[in-house]
FITI-473043 format. One line per 3 residues: number of its first residue (from 1); for each residue x, y, z of N, C-alpha, C. Coordinates in Angstrom, 1 decimal, padded with zeros to 4 digits. Example, Ala and Ser with C-alpha at 12.3 -4.5 7.8 and 13.67 -1.06 7.14 Angstrom:
BEGIN
1	013.2,-005.7,007.8,012.3,-004.5,007.8,013.2,-003.3,007.8 ~ 012.8,-002.2,007.1,013.7,-001.1,007.1,012.9,000.0,007.9
This chain:
BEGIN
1	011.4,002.5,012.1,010.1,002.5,011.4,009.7,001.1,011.0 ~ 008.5,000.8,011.9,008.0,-000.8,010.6,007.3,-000.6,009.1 ~ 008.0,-001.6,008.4,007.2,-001.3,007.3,007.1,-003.3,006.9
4	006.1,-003.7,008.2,005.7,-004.6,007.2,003.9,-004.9,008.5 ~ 003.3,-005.9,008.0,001.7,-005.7,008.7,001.9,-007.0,009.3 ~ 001.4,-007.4,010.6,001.4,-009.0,010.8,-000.5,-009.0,011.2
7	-000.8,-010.2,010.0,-002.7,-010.2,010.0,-002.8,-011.6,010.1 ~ -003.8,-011.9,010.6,-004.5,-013.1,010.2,-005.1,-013.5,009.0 ~ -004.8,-014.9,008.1,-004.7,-014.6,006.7,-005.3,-015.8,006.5
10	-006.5,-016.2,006.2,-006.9,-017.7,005.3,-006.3,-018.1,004.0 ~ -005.8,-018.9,003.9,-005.3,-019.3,002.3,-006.5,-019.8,001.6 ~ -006.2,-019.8,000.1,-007.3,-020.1,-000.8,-007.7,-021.7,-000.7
13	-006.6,-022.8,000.2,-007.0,-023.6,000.7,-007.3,-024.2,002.0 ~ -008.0,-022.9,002.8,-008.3,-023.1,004.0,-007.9,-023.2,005.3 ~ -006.3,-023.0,004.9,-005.3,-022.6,005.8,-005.5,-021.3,006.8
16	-005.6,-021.5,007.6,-005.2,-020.0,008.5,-003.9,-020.1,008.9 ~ -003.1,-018.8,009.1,-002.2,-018.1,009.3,-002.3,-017.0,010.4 ~ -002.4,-017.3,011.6,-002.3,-016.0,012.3,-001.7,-015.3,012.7
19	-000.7,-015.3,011.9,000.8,-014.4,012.2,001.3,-014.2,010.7 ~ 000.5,-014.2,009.8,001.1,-014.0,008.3,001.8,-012.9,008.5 ~ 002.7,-012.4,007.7,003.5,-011.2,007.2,003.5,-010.5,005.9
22	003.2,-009.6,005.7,003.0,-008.6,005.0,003.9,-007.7,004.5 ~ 004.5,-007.7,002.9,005.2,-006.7,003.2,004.3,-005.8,001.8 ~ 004.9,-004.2,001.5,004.9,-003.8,000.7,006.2,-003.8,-000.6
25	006.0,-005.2,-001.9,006.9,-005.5,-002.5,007.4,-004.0,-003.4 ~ 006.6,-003.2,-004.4,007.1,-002.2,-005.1,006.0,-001.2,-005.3 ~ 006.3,-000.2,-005.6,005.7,001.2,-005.4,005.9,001.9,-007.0
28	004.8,002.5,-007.3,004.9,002.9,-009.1,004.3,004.6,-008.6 ~ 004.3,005.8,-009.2,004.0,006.6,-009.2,003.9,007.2,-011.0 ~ 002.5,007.4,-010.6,002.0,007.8,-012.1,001.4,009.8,-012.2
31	002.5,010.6,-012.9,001.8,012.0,-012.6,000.8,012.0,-013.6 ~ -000.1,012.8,-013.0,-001.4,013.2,-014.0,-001.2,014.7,-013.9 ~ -001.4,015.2,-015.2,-001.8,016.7,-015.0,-002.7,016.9,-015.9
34	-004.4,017.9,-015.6,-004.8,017.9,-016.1,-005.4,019.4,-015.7 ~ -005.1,020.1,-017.2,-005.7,021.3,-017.9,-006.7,021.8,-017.9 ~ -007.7,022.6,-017.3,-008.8,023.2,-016.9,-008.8,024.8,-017.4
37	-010.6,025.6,-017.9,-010.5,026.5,-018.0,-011.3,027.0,-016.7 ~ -011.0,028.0,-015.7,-011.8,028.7,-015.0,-012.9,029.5,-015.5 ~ -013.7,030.0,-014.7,-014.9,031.0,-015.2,-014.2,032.2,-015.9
40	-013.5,032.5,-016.3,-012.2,034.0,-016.6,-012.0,033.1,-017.9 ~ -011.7,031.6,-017.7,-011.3,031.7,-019.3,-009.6,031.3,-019.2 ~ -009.4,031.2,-018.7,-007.9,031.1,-017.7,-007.8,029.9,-017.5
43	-006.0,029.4,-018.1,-005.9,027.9,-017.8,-005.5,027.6,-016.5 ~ -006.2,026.3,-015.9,-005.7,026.0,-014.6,-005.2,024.9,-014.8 ~ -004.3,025.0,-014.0,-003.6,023.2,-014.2,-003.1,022.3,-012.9
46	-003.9,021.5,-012.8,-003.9,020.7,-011.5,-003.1,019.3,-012.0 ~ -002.3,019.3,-010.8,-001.3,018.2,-010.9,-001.7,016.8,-009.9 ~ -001.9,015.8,-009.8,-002.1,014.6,-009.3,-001.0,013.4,-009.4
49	-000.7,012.9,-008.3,000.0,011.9,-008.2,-000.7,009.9,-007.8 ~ -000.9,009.6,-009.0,-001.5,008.0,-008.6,-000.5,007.0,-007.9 ~ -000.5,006.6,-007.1,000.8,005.9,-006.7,-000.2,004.3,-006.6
52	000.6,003.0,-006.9,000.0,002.2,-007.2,001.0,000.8,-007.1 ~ 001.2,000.7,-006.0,001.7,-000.9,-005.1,001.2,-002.4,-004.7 ~ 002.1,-003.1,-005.3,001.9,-004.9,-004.5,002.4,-004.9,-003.8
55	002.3,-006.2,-003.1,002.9,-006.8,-001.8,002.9,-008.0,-002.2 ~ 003.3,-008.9,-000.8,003.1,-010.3,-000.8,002.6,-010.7,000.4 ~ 002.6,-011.8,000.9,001.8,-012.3,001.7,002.8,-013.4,002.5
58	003.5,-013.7,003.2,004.1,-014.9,003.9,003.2,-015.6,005.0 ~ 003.7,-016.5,005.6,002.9,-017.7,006.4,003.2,-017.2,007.4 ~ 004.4,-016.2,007.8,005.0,-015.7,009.0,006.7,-014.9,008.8
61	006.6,-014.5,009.6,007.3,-013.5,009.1,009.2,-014.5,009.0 ~ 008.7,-015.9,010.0,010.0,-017.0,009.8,010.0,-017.5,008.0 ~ 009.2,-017.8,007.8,009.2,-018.0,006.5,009.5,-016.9,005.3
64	009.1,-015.8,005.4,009.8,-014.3,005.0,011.0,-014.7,004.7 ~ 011.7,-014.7,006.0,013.2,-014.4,006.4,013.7,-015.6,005.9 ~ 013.4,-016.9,005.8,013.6,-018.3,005.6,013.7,-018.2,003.9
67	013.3,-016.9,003.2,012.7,-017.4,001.5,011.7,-017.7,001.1 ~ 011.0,-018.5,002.1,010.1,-019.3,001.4,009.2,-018.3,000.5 ~ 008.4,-019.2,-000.4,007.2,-018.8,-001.2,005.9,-018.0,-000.5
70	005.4,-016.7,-001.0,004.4,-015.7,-000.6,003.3,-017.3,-000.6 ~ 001.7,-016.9,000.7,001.1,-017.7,000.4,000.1,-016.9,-000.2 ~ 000.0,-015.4,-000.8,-000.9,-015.0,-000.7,-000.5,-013.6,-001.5
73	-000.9,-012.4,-002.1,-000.4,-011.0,-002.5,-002.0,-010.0,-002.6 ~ -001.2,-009.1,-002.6,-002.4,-007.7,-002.6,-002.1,-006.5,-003.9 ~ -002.9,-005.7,-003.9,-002.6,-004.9,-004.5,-003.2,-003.2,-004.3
76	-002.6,-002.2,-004.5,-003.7,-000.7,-003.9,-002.9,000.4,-004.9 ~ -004.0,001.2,-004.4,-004.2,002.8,-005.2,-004.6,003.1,-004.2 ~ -003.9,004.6,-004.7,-004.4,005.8,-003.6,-003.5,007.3,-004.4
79	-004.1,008.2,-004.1,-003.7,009.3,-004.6,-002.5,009.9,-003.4 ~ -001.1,010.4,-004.0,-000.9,010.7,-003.0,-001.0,012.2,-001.9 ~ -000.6,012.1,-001.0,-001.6,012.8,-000.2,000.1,014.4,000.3
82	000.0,015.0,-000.4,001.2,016.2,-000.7,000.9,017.4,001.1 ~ -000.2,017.2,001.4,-000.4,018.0,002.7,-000.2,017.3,003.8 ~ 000.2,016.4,004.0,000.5,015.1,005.4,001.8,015.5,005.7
85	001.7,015.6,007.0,003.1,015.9,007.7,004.7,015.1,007.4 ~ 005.3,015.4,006.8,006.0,014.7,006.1,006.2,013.2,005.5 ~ 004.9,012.6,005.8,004.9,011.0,005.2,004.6,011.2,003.8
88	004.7,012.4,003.1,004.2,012.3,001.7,005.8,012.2,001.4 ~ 006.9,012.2,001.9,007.9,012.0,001.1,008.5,010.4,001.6 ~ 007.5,009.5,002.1,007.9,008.4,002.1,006.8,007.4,001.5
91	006.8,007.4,000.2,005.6,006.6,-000.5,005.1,005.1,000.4 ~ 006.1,004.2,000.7,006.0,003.3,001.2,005.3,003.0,002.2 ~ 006.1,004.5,003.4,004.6,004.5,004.6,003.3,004.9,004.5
94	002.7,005.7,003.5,001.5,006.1,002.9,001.4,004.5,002.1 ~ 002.0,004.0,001.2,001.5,002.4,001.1,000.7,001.5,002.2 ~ 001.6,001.6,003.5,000.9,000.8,004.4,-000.1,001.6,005.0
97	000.0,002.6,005.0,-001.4,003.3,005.6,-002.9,003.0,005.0 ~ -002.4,003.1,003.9,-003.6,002.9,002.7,-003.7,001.3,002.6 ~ -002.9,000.5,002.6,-003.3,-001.5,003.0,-004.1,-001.0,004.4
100	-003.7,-000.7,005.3,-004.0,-000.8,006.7,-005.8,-000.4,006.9 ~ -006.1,000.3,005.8,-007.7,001.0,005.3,-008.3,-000.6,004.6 ~ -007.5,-001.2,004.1,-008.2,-002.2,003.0,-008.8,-003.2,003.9
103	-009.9,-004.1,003.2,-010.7,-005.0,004.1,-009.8,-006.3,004.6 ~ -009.3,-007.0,005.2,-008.6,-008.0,005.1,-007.2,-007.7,006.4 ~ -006.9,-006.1,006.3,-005.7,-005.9,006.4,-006.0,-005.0,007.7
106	-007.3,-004.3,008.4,-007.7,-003.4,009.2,-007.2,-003.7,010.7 ~ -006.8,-005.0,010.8,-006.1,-004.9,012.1,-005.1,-005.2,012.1 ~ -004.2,-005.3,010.9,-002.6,-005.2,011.2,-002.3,-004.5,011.9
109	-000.9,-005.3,012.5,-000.3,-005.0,013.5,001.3,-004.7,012.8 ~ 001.8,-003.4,012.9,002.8,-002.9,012.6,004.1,-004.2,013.1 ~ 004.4,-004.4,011.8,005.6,-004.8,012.5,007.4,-004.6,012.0
């Protein structure tokens, strides 16, 4: 399974990177449940999951593996998604799914 993105990446000092590396650093899951009356009058109670992840950014994925310093980080939301063929019990790959949607990050390349 890959779980990191290789994109082309400008730094805030005008650096390009066309082999940056991407990983997903940590994963939070927040339950929400929230309490509803139906037309009956009947409580309904719907359960939601916010899941809510950073990353980092490296210059390449030698540098990664080297230690060196991120040149760069992200951050995302997304609800998670409980009907998906078993990727709802790996938060991480629904992480990169949902980076892989974000502007910046649409043609990572699984790596």
């Amino acid at each position: 399974m890959n779980m990191a993105l290789t994109i082309e990446y400008e730094t805030h000092y005008g650096i390009t990177c066309e082999q940056a590396h991407c990983i997903v650093k940590d994963a939070r899951v927040n339950k929400e449940v929230e309490i509803t009356e139906d037309e009956d009058g009947e409580e309904v109670s719907t359960t939601t999951f916010d899941i809510h992840y950073n990353g980092k950014i490296f210059a390449s994925l030698t540098a990664y593996t080297d230690g060196a310093s991120p040149i760069g980080g992200f951050n995302g939301r997304f609800e998670l998604d409980s009907g998906a063929a078993k990727t709802q019990y790996n938060l991480i790959k629904q992480a990169y799914l949902d980076l892989k949607a974000m502007d910046g990050f649409t043609d990572g390349v699984d790596c």
